[in-house]
PyMOL CGO cylinders between C-alpha atoms (Angstrom):
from pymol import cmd
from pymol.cgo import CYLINDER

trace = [
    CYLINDER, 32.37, 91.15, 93.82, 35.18, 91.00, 96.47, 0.3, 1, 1, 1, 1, 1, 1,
    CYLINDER, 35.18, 91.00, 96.47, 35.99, 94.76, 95.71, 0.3, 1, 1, 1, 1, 1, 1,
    CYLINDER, 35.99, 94.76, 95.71, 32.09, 95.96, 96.37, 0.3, 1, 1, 1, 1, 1, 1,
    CYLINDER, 32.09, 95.96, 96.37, 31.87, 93.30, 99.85, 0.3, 1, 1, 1, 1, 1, 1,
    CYLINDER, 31.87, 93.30, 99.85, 35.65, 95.30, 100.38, 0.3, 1, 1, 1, 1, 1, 1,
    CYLINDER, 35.65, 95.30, 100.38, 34.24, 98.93, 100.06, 0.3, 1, 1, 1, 1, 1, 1,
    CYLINDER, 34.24, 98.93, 100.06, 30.98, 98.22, 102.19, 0.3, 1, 1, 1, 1, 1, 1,
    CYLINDER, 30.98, 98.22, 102.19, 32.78, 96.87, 104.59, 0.3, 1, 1, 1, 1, 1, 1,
    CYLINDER, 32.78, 96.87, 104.59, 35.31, 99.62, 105.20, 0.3, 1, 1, 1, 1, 1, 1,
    CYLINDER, 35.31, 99.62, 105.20, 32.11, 102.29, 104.79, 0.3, 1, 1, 1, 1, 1, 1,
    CYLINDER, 32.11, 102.29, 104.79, 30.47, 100.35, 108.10, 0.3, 1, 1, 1, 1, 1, 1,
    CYLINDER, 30.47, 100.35, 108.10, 34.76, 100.57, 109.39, 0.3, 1, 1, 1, 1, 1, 1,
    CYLINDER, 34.76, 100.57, 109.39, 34.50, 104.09, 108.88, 0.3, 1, 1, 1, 1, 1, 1,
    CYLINDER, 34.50, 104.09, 108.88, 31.02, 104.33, 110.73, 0.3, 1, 1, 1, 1, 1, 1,
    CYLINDER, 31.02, 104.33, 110.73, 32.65, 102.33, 113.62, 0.3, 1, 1, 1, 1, 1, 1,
    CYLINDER, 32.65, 102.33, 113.62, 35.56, 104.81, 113.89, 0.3, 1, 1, 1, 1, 1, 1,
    CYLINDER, 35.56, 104.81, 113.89, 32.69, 107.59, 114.24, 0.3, 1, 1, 1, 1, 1, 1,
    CYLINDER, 32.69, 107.59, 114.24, 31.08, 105.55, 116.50, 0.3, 1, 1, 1, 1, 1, 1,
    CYLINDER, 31.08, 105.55, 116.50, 34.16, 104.48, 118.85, 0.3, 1, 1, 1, 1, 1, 1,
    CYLINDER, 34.16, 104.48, 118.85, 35.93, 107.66, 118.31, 0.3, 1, 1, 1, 1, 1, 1,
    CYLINDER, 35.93, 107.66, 118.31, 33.92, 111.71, 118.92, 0.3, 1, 1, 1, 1, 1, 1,
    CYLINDER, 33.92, 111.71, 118.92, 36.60, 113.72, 116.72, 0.3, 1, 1, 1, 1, 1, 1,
    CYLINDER, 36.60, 113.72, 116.72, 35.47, 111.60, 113.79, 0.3, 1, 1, 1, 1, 1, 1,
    CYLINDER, 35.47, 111.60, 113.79, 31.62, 112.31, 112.41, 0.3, 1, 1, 1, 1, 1, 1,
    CYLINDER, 31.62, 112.31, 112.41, 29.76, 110.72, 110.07, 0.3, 1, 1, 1, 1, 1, 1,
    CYLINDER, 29.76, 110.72, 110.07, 26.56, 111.40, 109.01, 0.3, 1, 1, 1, 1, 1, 1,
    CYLINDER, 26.56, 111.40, 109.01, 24.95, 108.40, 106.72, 0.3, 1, 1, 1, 1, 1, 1,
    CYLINDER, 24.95, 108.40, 106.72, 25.90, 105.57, 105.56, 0.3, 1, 1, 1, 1, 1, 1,
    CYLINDER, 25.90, 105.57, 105.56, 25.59, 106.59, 102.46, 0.3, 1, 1, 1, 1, 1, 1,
    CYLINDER, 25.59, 106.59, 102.46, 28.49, 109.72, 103.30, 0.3, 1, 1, 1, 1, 1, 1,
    CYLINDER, 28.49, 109.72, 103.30, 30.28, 106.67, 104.41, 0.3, 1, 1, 1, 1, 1, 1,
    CYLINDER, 30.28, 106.67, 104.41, 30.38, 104.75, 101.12, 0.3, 1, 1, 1, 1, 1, 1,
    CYLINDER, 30.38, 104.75, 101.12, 31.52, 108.15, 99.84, 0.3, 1, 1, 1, 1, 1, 1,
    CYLINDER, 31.52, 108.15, 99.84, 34.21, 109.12, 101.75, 0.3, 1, 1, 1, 1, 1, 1,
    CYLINDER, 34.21, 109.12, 101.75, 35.61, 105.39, 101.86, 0.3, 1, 1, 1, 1, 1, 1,
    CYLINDER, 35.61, 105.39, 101.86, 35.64, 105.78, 98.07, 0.3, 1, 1, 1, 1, 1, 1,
    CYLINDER, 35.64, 105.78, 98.07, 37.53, 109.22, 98.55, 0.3, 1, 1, 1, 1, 1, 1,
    CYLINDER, 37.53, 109.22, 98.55, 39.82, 107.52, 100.68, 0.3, 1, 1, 1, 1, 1, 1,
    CYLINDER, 39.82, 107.52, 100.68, 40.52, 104.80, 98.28, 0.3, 1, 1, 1, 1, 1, 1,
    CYLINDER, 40.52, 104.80, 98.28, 41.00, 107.23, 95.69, 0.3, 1, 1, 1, 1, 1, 1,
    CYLINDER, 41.00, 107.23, 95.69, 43.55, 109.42, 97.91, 0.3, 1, 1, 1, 1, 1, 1,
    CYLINDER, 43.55, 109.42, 97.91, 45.45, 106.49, 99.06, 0.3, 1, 1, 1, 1, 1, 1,
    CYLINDER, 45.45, 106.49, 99.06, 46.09, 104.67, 95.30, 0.3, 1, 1, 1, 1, 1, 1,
    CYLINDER, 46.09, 104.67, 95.30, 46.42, 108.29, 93.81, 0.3, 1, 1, 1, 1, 1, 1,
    CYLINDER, 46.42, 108.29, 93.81, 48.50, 111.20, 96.19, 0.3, 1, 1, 1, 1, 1, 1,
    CYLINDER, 48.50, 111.20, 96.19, 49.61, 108.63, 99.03, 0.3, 1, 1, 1, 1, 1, 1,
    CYLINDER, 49.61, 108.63, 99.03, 52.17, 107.54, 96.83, 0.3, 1, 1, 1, 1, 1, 1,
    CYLINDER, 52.17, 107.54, 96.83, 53.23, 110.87, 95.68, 0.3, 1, 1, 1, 1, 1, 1,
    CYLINDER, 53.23, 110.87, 95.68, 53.65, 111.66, 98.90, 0.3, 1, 1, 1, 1, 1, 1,
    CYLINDER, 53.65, 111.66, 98.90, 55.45, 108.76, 100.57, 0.3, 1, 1, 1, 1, 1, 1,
    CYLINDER, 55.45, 108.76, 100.57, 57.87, 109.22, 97.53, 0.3, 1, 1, 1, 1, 1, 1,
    CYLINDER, 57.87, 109.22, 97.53, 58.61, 112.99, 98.63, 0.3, 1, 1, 1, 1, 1, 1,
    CYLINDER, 58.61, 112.99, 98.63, 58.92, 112.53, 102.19, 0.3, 1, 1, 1, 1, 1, 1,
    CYLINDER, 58.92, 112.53, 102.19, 61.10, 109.11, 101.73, 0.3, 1, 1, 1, 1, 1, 1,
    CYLINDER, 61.10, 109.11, 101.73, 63.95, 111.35, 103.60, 0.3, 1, 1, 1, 1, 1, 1,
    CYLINDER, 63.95, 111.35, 103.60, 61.83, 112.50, 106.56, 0.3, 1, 1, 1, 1, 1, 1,
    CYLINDER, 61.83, 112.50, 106.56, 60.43, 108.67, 106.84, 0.3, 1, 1, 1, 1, 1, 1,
    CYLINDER, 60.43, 108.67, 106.84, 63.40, 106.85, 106.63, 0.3, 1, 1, 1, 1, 1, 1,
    CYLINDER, 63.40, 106.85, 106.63, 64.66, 109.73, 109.66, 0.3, 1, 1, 1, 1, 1, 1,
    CYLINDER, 64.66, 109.73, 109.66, 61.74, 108.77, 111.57, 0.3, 1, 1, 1, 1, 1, 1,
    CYLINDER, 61.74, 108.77, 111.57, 62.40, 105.03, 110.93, 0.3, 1, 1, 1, 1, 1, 1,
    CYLINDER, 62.40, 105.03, 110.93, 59.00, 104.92, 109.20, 0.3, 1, 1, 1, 1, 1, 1,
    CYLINDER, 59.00, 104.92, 109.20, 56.89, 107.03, 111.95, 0.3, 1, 1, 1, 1, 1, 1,
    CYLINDER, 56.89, 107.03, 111.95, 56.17, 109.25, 108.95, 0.3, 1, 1, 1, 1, 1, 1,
    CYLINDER, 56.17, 109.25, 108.95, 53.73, 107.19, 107.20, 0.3, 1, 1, 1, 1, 1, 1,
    CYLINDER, 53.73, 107.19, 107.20, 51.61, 108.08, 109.90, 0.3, 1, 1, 1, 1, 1, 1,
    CYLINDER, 51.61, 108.08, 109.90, 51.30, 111.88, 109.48, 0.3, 1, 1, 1, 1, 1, 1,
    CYLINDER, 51.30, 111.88, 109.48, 51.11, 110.45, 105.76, 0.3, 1, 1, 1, 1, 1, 1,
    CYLINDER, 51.11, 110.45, 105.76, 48.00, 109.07, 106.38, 0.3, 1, 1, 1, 1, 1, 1,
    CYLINDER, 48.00, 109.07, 106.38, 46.40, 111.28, 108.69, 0.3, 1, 1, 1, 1, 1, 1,
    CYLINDER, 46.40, 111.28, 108.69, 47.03, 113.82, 105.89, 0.3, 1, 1, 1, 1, 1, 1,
    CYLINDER, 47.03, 113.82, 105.89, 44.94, 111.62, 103.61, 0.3, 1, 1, 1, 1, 1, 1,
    CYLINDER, 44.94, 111.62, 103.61, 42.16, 111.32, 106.04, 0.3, 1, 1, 1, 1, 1, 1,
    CYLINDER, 42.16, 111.32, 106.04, 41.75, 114.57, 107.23, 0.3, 1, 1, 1, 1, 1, 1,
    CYLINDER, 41.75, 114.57, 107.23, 42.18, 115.52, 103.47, 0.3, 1, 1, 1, 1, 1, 1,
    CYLINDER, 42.18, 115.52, 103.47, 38.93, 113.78, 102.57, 0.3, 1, 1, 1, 1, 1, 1,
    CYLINDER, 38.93, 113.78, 102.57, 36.88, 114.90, 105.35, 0.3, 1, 1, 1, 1, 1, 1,
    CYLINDER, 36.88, 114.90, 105.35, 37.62, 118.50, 104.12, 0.3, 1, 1, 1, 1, 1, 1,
    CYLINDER, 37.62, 118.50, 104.12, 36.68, 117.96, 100.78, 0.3, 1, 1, 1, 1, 1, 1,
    CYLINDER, 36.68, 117.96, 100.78, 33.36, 115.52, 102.13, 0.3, 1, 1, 1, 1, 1, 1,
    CYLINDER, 33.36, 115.52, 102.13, 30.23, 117.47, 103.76, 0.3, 1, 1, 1, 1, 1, 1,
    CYLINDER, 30.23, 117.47, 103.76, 28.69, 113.89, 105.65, 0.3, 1, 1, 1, 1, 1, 1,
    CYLINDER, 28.69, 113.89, 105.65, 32.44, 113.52, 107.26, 0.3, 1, 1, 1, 1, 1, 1,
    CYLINDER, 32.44, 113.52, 107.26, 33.88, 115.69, 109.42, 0.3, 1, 1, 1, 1, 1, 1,
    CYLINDER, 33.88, 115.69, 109.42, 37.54, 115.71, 111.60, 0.3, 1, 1, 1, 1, 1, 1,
    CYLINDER, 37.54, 115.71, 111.60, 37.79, 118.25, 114.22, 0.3, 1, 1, 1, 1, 1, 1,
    CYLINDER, 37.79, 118.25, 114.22, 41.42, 118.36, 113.67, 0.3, 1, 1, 1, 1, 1, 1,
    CYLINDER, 41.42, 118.36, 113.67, 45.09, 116.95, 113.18, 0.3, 1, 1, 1, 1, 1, 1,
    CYLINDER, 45.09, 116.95, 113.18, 45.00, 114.97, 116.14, 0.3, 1, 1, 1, 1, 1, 1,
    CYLINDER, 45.00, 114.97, 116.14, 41.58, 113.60, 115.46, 0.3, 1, 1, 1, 1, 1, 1,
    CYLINDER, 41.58, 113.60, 115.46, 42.45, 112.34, 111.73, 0.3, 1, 1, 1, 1, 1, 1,
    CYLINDER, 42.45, 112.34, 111.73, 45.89, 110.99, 112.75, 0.3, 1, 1, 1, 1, 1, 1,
    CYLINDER, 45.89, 110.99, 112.75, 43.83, 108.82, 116.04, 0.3, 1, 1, 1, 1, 1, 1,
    CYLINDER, 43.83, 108.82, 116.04, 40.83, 108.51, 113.37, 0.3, 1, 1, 1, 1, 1, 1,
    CYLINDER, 40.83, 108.51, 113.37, 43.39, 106.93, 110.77, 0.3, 1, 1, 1, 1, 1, 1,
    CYLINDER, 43.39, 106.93, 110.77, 45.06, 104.53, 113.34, 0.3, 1, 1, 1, 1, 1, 1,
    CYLINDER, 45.06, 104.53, 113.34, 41.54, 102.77, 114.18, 0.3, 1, 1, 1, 1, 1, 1,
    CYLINDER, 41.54, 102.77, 114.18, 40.47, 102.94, 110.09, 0.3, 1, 1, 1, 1, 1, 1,
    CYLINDER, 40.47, 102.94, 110.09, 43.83, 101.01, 109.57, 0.3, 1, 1, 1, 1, 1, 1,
    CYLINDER, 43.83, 101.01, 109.57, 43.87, 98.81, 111.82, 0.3, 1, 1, 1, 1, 1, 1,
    CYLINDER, 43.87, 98.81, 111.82, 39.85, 98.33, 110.95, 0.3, 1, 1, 1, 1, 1, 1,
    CYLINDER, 39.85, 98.33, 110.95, 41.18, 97.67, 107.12, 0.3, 1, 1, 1, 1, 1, 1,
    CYLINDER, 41.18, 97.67, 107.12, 43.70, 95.28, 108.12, 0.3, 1, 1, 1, 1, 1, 1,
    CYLINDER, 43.70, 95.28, 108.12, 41.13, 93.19, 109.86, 0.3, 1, 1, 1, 1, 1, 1,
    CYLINDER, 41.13, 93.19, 109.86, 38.69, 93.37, 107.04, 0.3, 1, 1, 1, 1, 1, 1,
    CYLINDER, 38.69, 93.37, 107.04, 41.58, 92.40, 104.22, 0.3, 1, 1, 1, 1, 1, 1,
    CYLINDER, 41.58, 92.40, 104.22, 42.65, 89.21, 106.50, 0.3, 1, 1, 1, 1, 1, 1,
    CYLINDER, 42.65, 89.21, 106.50, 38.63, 88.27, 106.73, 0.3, 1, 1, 1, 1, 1, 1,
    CYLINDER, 38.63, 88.27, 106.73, 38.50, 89.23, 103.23, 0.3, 1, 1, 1, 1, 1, 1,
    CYLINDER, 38.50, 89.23, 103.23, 41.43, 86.56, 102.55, 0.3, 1, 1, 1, 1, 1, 1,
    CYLINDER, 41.43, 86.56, 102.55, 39.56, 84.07, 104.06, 0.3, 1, 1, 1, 1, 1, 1,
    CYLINDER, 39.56, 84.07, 104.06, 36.25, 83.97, 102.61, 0.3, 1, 1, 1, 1, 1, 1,
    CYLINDER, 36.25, 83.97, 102.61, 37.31, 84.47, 98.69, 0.3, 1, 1, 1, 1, 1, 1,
    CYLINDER, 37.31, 84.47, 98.69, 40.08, 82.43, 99.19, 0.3, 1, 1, 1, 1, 1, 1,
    CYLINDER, 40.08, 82.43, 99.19, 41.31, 81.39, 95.41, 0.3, 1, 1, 1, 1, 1, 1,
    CYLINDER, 41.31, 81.39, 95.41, 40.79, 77.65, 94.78, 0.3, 1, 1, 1, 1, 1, 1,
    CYLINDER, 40.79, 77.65, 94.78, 43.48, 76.06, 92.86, 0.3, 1, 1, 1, 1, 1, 1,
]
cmd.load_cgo(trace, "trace")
């Protein structure tokens, strides 16, 4: 249950990026549930792939790499996606910063409510 409430939740996160931010479109909510699947997929699959590959660059740019990681991964899905769109680099890296910083919110909410009872 707490993984569903989890991907709904970062679907309407993604629809408030579009919203808050014009370089990021989406289209439905629907394309939303989609791409925040895609996204979930990208970041448990090739995110670590690629954080292990670029652990040289990262550790140069005392971690400031992780943010071109995930802009990567976000404008990765919106090419692959037709209901999300980026209009560029720029856009996914700014569109990635707000869906972060949207899913770190919703994980600390997400603590709260189905907290485990001992």
């Amino acid at each position: 249950m707490k993984l569903i409430v989890r991907w709904f939740l970062l679907a309407a996160a993604l629809l408030l990026v579009a919203n808050v931010y014009s370089g990021v479109t989406v289209h439905s909510f629907p394309s939303a549930l989609i791409a925040a699947f895609v996204l979930g997929l990208f970041n448990t699959l090739v995110r670590p792939l690629l954080v292990l590959l670029t652990f040289p660059v990262t550790v140069l740019t005392l971690g400031l790499f992780l943010f071109v990681i995930n802009a990567l991964m976000f404008w990765a899905a919106a090419s692959l996606l037709a209901g999300f769109n980026v209009t560029g680099f720029g856009a996914a890296l700014l569109g990635s910063l707000i869906y972060s910083a949207c899913g770190l919110v919703i994980d600390a909410a997400m603590e709260r409510v189905f907290e485990r009872q001992v």
